[in-house]
C-alpha positions as CSV (number, residue, x, y, z in Angstrom):
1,X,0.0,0.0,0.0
2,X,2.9,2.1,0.8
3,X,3.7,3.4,-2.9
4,X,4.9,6.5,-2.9
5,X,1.3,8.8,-4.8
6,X,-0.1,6.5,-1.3
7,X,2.5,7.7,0.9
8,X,2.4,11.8,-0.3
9,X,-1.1,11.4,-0.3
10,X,-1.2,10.6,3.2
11,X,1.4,12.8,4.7
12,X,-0.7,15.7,2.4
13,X,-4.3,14.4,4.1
14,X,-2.9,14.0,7.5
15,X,-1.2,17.6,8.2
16,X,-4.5,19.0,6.1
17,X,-6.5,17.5,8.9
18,X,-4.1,19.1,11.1
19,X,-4.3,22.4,10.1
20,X,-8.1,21.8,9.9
21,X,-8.3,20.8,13.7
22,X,-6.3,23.8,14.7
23,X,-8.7,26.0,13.4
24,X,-11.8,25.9,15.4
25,X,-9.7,26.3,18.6
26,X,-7.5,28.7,17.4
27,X,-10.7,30.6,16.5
28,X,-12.3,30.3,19.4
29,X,-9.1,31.6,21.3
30,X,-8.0,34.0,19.3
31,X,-11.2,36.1,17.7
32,X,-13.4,34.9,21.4
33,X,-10.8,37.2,23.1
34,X,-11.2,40.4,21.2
35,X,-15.3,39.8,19.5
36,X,-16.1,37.5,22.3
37,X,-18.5,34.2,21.9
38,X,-21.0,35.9,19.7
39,X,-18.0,37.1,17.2
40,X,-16.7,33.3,17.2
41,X,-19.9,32.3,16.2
42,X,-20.6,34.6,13.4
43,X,-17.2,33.4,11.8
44,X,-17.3,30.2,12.3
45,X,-21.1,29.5,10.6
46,X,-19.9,31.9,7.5
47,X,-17.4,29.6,7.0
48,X,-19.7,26.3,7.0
49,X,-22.0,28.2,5.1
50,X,-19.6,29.0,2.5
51,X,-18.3,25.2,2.3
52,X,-21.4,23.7,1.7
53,X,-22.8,26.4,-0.8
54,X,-19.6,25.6,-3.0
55,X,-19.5,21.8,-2.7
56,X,-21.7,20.3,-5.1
57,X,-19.5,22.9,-7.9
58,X,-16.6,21.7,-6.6
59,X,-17.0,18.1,-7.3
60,X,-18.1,19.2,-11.1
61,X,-14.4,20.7,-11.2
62,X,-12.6,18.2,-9.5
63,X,-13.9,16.1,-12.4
64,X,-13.5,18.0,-15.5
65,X,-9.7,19.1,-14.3
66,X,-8.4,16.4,-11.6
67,X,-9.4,15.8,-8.2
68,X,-5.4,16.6,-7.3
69,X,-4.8,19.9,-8.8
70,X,-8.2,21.4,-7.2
71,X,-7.4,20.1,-4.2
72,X,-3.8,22.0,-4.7
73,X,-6.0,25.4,-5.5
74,X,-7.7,24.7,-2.2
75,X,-4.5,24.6,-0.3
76,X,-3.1,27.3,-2.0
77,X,-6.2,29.7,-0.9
78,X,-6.2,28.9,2.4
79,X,-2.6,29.3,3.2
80,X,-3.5,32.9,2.2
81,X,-6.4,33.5,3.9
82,X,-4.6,31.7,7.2
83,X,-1.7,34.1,6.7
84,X,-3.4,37.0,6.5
85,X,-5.0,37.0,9.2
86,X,-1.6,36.1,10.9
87,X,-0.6,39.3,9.5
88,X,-4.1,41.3,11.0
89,X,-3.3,40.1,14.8
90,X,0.0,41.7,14.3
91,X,-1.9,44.6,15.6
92,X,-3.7,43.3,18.2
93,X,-7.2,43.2,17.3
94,X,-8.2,42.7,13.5
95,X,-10.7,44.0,11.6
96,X,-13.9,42.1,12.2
97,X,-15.0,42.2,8.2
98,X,-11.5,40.7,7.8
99,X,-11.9,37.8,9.6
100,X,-15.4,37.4,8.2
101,X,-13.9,37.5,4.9
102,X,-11.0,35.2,5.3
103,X,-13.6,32.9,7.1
104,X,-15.6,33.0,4.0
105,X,-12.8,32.2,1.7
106,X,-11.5,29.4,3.6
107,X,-15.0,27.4,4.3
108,X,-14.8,28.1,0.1
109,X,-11.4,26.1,-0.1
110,X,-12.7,23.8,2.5
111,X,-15.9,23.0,0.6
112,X,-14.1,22.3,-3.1
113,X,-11.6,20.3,-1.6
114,X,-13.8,17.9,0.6
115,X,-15.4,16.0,-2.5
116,X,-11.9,15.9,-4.3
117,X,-10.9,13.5,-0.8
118,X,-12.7,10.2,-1.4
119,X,-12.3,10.2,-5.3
120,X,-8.3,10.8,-5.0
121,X,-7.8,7.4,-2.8
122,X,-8.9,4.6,-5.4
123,X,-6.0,6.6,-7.4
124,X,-3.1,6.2,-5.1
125,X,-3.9,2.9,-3.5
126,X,-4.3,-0.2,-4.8
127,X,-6.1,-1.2,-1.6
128,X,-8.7,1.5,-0.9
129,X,-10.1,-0.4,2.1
130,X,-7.0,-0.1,4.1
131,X,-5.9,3.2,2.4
132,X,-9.3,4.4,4.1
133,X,-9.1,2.5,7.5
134,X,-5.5,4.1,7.7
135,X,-6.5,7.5,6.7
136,X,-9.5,7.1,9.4
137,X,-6.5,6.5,12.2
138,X,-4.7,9.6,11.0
139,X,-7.9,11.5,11.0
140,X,-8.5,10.7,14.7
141,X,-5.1,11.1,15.6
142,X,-5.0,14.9,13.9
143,X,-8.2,15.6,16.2
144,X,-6.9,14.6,19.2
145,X,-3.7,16.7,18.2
146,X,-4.7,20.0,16.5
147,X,-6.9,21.2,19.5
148,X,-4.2,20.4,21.8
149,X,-1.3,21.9,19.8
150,X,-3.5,24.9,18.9
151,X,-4.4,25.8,22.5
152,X,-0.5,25.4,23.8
153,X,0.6,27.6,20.9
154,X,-1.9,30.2,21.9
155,X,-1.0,30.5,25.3
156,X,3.2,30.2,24.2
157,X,3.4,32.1,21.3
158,X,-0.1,34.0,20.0
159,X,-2.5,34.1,17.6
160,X,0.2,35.4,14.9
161,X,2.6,32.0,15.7
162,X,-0.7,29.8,15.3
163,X,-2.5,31.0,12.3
164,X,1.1,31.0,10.8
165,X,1.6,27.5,11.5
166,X,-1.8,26.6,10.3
167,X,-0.8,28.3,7.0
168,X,2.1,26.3,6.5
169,X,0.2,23.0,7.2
170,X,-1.7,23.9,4.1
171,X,1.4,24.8,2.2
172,X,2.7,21.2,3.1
173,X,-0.2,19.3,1.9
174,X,-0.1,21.5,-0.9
175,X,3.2,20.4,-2.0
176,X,2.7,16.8,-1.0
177,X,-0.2,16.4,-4.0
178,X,2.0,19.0,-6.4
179,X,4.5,15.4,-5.7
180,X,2.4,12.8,-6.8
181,X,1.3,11.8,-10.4
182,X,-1.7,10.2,-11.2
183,X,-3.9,10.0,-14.6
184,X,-6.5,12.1,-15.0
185,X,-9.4,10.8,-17.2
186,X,-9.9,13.6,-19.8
187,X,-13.9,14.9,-19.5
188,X,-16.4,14.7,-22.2
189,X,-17.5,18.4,-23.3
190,X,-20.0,19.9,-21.4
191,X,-21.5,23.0,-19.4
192,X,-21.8,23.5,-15.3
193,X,-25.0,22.6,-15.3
194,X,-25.2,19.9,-17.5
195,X,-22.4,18.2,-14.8
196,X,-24.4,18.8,-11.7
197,X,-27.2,17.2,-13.9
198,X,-24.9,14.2,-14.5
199,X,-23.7,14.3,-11.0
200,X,-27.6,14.1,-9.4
201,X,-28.5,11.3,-12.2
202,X,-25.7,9.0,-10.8
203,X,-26.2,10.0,-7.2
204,X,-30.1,9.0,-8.0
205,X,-29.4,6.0,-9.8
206,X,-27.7,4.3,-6.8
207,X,-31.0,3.0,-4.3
208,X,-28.3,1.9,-1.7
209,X,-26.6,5.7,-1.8
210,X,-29.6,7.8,-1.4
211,X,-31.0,5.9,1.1
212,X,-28.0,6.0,3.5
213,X,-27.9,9.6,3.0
214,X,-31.9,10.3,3.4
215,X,-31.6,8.2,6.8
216,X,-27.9,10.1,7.5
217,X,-30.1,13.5,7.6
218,X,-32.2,12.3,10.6
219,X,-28.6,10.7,12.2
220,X,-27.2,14.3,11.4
221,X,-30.3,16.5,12.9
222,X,-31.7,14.4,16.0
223,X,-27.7,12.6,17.0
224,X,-24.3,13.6,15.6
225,X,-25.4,17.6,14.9
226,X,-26.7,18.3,18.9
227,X,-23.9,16.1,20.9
228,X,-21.2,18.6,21.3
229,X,-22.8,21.5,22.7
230,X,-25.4,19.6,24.7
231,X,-23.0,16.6,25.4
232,X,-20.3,19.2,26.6
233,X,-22.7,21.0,29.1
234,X,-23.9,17.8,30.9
235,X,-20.8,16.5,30.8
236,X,-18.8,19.8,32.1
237,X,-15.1,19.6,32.6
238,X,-14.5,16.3,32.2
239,X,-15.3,16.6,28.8
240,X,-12.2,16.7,27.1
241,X,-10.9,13.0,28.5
242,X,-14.2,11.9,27.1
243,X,-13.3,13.5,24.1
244,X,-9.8,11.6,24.1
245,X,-11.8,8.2,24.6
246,X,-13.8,8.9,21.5
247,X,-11.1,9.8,19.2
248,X,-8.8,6.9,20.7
249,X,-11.9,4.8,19.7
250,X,-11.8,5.8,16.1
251,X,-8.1,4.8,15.9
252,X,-9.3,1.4,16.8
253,X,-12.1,1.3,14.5
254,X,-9.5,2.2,11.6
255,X,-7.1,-0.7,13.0
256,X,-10.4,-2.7,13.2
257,X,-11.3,-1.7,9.4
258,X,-8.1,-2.7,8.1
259,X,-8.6,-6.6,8.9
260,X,-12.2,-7.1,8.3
261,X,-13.2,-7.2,4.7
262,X,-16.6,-8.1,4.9
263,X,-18.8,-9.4,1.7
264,X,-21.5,-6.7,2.5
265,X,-19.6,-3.9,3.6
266,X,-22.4,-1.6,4.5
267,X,-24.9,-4.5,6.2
268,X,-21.4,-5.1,8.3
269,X,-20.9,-1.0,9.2
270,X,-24.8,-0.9,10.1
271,X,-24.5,-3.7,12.4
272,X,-21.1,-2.0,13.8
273,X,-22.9,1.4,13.9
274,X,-25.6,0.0,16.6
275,X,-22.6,0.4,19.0
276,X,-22.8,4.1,19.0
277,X,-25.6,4.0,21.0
278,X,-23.2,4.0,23.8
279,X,-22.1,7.7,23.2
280,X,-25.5,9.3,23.9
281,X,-26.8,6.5,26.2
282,X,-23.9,7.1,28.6
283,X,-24.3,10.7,28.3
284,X,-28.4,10.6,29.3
285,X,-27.8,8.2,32.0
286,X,-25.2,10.6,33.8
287,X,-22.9,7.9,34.1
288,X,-18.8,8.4,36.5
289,X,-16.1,9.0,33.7
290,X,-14.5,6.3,33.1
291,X,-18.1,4.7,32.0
292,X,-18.4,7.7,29.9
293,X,-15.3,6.8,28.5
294,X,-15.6,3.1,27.8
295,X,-18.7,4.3,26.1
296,X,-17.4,7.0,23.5
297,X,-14.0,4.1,23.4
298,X,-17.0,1.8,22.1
299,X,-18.9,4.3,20.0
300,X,-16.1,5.8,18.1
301,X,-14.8,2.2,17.2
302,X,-18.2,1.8,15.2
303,X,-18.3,5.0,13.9
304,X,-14.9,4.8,12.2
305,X,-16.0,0.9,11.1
306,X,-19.1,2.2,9.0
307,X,-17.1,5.4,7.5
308,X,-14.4,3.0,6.6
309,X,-16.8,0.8,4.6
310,X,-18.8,3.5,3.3
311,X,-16.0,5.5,1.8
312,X,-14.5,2.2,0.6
313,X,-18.2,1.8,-0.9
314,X,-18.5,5.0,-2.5
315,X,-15.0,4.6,-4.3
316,X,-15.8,1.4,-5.8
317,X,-19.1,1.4,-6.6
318,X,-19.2,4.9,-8.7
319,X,-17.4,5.0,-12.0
320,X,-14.0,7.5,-11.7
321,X,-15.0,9.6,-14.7
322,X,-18.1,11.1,-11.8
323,X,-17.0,10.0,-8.8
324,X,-16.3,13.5,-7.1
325,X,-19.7,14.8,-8.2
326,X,-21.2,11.5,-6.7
327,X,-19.3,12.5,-3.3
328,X,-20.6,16.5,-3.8
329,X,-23.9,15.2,-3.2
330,X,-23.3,12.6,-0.5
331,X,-21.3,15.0,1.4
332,X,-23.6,18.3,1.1
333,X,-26.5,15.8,2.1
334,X,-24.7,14.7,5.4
335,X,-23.4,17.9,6.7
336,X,-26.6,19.6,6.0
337,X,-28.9,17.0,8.4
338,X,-25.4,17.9,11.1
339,X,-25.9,21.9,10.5
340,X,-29.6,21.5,11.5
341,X,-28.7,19.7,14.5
342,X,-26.2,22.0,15.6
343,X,-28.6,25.0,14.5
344,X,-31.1,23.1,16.8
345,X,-28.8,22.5,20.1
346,X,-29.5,25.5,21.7
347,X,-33.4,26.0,21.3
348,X,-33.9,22.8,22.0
349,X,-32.1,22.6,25.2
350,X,-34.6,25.5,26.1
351,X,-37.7,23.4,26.1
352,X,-36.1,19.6,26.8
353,X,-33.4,18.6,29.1
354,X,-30.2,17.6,27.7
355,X,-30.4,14.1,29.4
356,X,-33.5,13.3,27.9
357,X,-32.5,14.8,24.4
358,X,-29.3,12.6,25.0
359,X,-31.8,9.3,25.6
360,X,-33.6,10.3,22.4
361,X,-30.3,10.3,20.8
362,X,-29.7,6.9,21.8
363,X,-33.3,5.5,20.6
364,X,-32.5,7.3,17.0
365,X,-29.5,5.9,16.8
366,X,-30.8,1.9,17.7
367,X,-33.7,3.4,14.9
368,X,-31.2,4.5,12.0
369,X,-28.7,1.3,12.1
370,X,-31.9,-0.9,12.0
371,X,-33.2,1.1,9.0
372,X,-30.1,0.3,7.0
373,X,-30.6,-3.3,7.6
374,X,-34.0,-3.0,6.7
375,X,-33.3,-1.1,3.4
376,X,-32.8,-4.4,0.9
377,X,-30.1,-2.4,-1.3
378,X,-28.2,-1.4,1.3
379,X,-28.2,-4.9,3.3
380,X,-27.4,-6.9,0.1
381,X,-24.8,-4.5,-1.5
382,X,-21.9,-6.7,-2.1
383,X,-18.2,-5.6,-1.7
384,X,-16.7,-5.0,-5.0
385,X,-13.5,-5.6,-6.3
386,X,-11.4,-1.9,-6.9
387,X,-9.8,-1.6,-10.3
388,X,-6.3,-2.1,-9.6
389,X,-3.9,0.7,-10.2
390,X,0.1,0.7,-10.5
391,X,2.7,3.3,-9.3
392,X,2.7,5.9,-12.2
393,X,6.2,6.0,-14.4
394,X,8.1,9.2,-13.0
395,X,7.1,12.1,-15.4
396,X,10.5,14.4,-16.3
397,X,10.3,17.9,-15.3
């Protein structure tokens, strides 16, 4: 697996996620300090917002010129935006339009690069199940890491060191992909529209893909989207070694995920995603820590399990040629059910306890693995075999 596109492609993917987990905190530390929580908020949801309005597009382009050099672009952008706003807290307090800007800008990158990610792995890998299941550790590792770095670097050196050095982790992902070579299936000529139309035919035609994503919505809206902020206030300061369980758990999912190959990949992650139900179940029942913790352990174990075989799924069921508009779709459809839920968390906690919300959690989650199994495409899908690929010929400069 360890070719050398597979190799730059990881070391691009994991400092990405880096910089990516850095953010939030660094945003939160940085901005909360000068515009307080209310100015936190306001950049953070422009950015979403301007990921997800992008995304379906950017899966059209990653198709017509290369999943690899938008993803590049992507980088490119948000080392800029990252470094100029390095460059505003020179002063001391930026400009709040700035920040609003630069937030807008990067959620753009953000949102063009994120269909590119599952359509660039059957490229570089000859093995896309453990290409994913290691890509999943790395992922898990990154989040435990780039809240933790961010926050020290904060207090050591300032907002100007950290936004610096998450600018340069998008410069070294960006020159990781510039590295690797891979052939790029030359589009048939068309118009925008004409691709998302193409894109929505092939994401329609699949019964099995559409119907994880219609029941991903509710997963999104009534589980996944509320947790953090109503998880974090019941929980209180403990939270962050609950947090460490979880993200431990995924690394053991993706070690989990590179073993298993199952014939029915996505009956075998539904029946792995039932576990979750520890997360919110431990959460509603008030539970000491370490039962917390064995819980979110358990949870994010069969979290990482089904996103291993979904995005092994995904990259061998759809044809290259769409692939990244195929993942657009998928991918706008799933964060949009989590933006709801998140949008939700706080009137909701206004009119029902978090503990009981937290209980409802856990029933929805029992109630969405047991709807995959019940869906007949999605329980019979069988694994397919991924078209194999060979290390590319070195191309002279």
């Amino acid at each position: 697996m360890w070719t050398r596109s597979f190799s730059l492609y990881f070391g691009a993917r994991t400092i990405s996620l880096l910089g990516d987990a850095m953010m939030p905190v660094a945003s939160a530390l940085a901005i909360g300090k000068v515009y307080g929580i209310a100015g936190v908020g306001y950049v953070l949801a422009i950015w979403t917002a301007s990921a997800v309005l992008v995304m379906l597009f950017g899966g059209v382009v990653a198709d017509r010129i290369g999943a690899r050099r938008l993803m590049i672009g992507a980088d490119v952008v948000r080392v800029f935006t990252q470094g100029i706003v390095a460059l505003a807290f020179l002063d001391g307090a930026p400009p709040y339009p700035l920040l609003l800007v630069m937030a807008g800008l990067s959620g753009m990158a953000a949102g063009v690069f994120e269909p590119c990610v599952n359509g660039m792995v059957p490229l570089v890998a000859k093995d896309p199940q453990r290409a994913n299941a290691t890509l999943k550790i790395a992922e898990a590792v990154t989040h435990l890491a780039g809240p933790a770095l961010a926050g020290v670097l904060i207090m050591v050196a300032g907002p100007v060191f950290v936004y610096t050095v998450d600018a340069a982790t998008f410069l070294v992902s960006g020159v990781c992909l510039l590295l690797i070579r891979v052939a790029v299936p030359k589009p048939e000529p068309s118009d925008v529209l004409s691709d998302l139309r193409r894109g929505w035919e092939e994401f329609k035609a699949r019964n099995w893909m559409w119907s994880v994503i219609l029941v991903w919505v509710f997963w999104g809206v009534l589980v996944v989207g509320p947790y953090v902020p109503l998880s974090s206030q019941v929980i209180g300061a403990d939270y962050g070694w609950v947090m460490a369980a979880l993200g431990l758990g995924t690394v053991l999912g993706g070690v989990v995920a590179i073993r298993l190959r199952p014939r029915r990949p996505l009956a075998a992650g539904a029946v792995a995603l039932s576990l979750y139900v520890a997360v919110p179940l431990t959460v509603a029942l008030g539970l000491p820590l370490p039962a917390l913790m064995i819980g979110h352990l358990l949870g994010g174990c069969a979290l990482a399990f089904w996103s291993v075989m979904w995005s092994t799924t995904v990259q061998t069921q759809v044809a290259p040629d769409v692939v990244n508009r195929v993942n657009a779709y998928q991918v706008a459809g799933s964060v949009a059910g989590m933006a709801v839920g998140q949008a939700l968390a706080g009137p909701i906690s206004l009119v029902i306890a978090p503990r009981d919300f937290m209980l409802g959690s856990a029933l929805v989650t029992l109630g969405v693995a047991a709807a995959l199994l019940l869906i007949k495409p999605v329980r019979n899908l069988p694994r397919a075999a991924p078209t194999p690929t060979t290390e590319p010929a070195p191309i002279p400069a």
